[in-house]
C-alpha positions as a Markdown table, in Angstrom:
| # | Residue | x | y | z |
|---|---|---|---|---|
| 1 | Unk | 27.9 | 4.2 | -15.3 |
| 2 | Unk | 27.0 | 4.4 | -19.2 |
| 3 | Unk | 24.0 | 2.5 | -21.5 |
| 4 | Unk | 25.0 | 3.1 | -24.8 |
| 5 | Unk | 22.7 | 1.8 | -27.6 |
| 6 | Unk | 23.5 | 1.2 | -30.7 |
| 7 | Unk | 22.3 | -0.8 | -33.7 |
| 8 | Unk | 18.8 | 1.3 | -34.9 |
| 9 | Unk | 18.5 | 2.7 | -38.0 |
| 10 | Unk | 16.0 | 3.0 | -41.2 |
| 11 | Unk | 14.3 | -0.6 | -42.2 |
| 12 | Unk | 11.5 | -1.7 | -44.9 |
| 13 | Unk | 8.2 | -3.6 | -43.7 |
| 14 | Unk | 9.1 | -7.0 | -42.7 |
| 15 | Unk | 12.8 | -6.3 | -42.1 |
| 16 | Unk | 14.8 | -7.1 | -39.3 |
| 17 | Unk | 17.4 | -4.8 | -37.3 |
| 18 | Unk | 19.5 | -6.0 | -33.7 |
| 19 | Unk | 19.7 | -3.8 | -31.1 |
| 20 | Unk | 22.5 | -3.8 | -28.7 |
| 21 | Unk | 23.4 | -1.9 | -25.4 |
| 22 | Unk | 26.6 | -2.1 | -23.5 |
| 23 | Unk | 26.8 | -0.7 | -19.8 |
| 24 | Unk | 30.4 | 0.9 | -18.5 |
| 25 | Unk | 31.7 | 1.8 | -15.8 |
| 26 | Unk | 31.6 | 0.5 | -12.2 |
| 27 | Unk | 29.6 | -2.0 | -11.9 |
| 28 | Unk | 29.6 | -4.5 | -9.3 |
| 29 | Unk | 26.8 | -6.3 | -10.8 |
| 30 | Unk | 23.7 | -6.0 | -13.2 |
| 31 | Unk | 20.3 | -7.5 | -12.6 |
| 32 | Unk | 17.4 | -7.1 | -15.0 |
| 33 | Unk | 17.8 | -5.5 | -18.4 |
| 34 | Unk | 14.9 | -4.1 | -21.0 |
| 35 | Unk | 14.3 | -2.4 | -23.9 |
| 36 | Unk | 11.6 | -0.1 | -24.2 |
| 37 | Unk | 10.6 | 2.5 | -27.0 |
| 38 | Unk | 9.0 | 5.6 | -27.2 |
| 39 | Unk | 6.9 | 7.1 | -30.3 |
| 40 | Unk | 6.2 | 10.6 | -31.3 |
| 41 | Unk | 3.3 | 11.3 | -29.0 |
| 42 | Unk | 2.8 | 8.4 | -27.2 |
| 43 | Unk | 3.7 | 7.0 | -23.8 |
| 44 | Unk | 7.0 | 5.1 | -23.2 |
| 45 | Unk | 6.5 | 1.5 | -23.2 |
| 46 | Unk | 8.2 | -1.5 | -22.1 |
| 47 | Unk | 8.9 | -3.9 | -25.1 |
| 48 | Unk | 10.9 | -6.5 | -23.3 |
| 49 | Unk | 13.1 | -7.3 | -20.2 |
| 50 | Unk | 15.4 | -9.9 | -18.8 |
| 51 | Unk | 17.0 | -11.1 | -15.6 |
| 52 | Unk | 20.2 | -12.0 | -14.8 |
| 53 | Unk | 19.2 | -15.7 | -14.8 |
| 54 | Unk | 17.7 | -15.9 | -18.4 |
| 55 | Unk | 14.1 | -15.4 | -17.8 |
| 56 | Unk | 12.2 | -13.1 | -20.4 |
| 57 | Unk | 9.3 | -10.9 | -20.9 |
| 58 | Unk | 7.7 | -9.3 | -23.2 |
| 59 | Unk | 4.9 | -6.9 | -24.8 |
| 60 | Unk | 1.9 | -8.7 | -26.5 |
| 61 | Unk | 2.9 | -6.9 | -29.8 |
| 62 | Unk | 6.1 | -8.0 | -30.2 |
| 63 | Unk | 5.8 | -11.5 | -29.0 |
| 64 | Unk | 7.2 | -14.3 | -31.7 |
| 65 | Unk | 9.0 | -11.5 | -33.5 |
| 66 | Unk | 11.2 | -10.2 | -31.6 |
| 67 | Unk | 14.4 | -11.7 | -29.2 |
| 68 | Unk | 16.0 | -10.2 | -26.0 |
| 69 | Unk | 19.0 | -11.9 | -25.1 |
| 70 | Unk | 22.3 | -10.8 | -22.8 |
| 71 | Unk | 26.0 | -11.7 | -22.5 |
| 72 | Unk | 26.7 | -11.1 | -19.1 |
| 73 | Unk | 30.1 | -11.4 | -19.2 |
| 74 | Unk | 30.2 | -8.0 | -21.6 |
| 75 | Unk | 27.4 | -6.4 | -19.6 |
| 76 | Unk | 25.6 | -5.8 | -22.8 |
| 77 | Unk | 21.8 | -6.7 | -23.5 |
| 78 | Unk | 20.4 | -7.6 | -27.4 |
| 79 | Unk | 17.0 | -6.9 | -28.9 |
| 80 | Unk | 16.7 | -9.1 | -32.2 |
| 81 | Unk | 14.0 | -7.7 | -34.0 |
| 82 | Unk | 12.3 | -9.5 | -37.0 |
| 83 | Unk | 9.1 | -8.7 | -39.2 |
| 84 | Unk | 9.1 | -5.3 | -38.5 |
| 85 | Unk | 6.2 | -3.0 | -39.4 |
| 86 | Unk | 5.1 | 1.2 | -39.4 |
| 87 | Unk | 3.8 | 0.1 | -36.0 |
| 88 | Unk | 7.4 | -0.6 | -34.3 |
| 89 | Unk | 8.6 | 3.2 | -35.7 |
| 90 | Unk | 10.2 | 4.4 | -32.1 |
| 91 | Unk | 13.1 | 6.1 | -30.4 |
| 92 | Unk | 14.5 | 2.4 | -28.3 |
| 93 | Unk | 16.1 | 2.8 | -25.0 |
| 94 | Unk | 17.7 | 0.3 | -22.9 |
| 95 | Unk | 17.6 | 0.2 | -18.9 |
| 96 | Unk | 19.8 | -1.7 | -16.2 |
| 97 | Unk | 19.2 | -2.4 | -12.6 |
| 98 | Unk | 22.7 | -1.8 | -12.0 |
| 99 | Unk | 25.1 | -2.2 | -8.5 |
| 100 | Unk | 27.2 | 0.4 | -8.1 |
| 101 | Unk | 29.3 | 0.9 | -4.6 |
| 102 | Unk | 26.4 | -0.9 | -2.9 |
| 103 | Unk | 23.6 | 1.1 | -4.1 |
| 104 | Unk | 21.3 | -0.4 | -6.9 |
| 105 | Unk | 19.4 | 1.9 | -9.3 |
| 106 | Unk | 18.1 | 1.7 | -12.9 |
| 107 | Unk | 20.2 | 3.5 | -15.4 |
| 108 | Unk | 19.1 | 4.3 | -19.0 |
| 109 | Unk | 20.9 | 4.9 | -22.6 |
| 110 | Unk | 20.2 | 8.0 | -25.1 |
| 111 | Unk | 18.2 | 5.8 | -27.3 |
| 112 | Unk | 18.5 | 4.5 | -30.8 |
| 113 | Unk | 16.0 | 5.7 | -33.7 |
| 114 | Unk | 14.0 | 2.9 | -35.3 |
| 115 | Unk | 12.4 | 4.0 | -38.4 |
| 116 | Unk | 10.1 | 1.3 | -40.4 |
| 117 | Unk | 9.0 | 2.4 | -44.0 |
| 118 | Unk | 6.2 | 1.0 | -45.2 |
């Protein structure tokens, strides 16, 4: 099984970019998906996730600007991200809670770079 991001790139204050990240492979099924993002010397945190049904989450920081959304039937997840700011600089990663042969286990892409000049 592959997450492969792609989408990220260099984006003025207040821009917007979309994120997207398609899983491969075997895959019997797929149950939540997320984005989370890690900057140079800080912690890797969770930006925001959904279910297979629809349901979202997502960080305080990001709330009311940015959009997670999934097509199921391309096993692929979305991160629309609008007013963005220095703050939301970050290597993005996507994670699956993915099927595979009967076992279920998160899997997790390379990344995409998200660079925000002010």
């Amino acid at each position: 099984v592959q997450l492969v991001e792609s989408g990220g790139g260099l984006v003025q204050t207040g821009g917007s970019l979309r994120l997207s990240c398609a899983a491969s492979g075997s895959i019997s099924s797929i149950n939540a998906m997320g984005w989370y993002r890690q900057a140079p010397g800080k912690q890797r945190e969770l930006v925001a996730s959904i279910t297979s049904r629809g349901s979202t989450n997502y960080a305080d920081s990001v709330k009311g600007r940015f959009t997670i959304s999934r097509d199921n039937a391309k096993n692929t997840v979305y991160l629309q991200m609008n007013s963005l700011n220095p703050e939301d600089t970050a290597v993005y990663l996507c994670n699956a809670n993915i099927l595979v042969y009967g076992l279920q286990r998160w899997y997790w892409g390379q990344g995409t770079q998200v660079t925000v000049s002010s």
